[in-house]
C-alpha positions as CSV (number, residue, x, y, z in Angstrom):
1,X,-3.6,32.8,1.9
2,X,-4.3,31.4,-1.5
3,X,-3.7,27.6,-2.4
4,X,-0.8,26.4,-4.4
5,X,-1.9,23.8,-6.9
6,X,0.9,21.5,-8.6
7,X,-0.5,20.4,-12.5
8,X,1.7,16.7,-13.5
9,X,1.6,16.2,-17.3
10,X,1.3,12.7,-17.2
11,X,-0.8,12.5,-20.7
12,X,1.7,11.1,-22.9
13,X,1.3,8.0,-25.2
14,X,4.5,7.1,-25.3
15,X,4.9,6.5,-29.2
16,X,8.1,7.8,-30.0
17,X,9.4,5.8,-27.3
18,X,8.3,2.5,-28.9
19,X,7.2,0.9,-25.8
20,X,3.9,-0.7,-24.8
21,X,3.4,1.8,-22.2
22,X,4.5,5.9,-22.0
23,X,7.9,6.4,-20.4
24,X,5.9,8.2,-17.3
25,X,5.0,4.9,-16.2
26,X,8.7,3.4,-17.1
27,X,10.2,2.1,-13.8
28,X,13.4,3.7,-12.4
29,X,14.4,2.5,-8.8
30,X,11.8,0.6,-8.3
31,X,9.1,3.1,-9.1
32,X,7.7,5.0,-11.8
33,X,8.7,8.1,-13.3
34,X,5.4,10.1,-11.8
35,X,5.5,8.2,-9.0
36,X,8.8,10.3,-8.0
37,X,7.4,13.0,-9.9
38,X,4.3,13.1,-7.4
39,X,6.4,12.2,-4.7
40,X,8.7,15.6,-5.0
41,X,5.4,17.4,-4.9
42,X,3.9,15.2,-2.4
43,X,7.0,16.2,0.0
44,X,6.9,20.5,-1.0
45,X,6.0,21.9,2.0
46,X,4.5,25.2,-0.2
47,X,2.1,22.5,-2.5
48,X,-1.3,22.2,-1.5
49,X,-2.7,20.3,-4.1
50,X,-1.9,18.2,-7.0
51,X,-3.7,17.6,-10.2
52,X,-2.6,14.8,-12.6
53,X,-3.3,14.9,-16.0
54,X,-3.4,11.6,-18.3
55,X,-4.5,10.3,-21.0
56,X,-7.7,7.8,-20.9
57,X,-6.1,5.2,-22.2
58,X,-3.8,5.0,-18.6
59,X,-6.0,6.5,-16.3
60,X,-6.4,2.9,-14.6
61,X,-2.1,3.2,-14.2
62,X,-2.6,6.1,-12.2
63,X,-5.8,5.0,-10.0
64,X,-3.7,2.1,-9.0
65,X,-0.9,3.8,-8.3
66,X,-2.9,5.9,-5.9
67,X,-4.5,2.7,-4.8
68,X,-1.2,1.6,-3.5
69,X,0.2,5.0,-2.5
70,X,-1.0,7.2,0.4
71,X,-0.5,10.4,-1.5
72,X,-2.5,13.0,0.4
73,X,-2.3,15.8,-2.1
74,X,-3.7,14.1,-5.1
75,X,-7.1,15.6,-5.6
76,X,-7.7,14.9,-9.5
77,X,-7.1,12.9,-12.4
């Protein structure tokens, strides 16, 4: 059976928002927007994989919310 790979389109820069970081790293409940974005993906039992893509400038936002996380899925940034 083939895999089933989840893409999160994390690359925003957030200008229109007018903040000093993109509104994917915005807290909501205590944790980021792609951190519950990665969770619902984390949780799918038909996802195999998940790749996130961001832009360079917040790469270091996502590696440390892997760091912290124990998201088993993640395979690229």
């Amino acid at each position: 059976m083939d895999k089933v790979h989840a893409i999160i389109l994390a690359a925003g820069k957030g200008e229109r928002l007018g903040n000093k970081l993109p509104k994917q790293f915005l807290k909501i409940s205590g944790k980021s927007v792609v951190e519950h974005t990665i969770d619902i993906f984390e949780s799918h039992k038909k996802i195999d994989e998940i790749t996130i893509v961001v832009h360079p400038l917040y790469k270091y936002l996502i590696e440390d919310i892997l760091l912290k996380r124990s998201y088993k899925k993640v395979k690229r940034v």
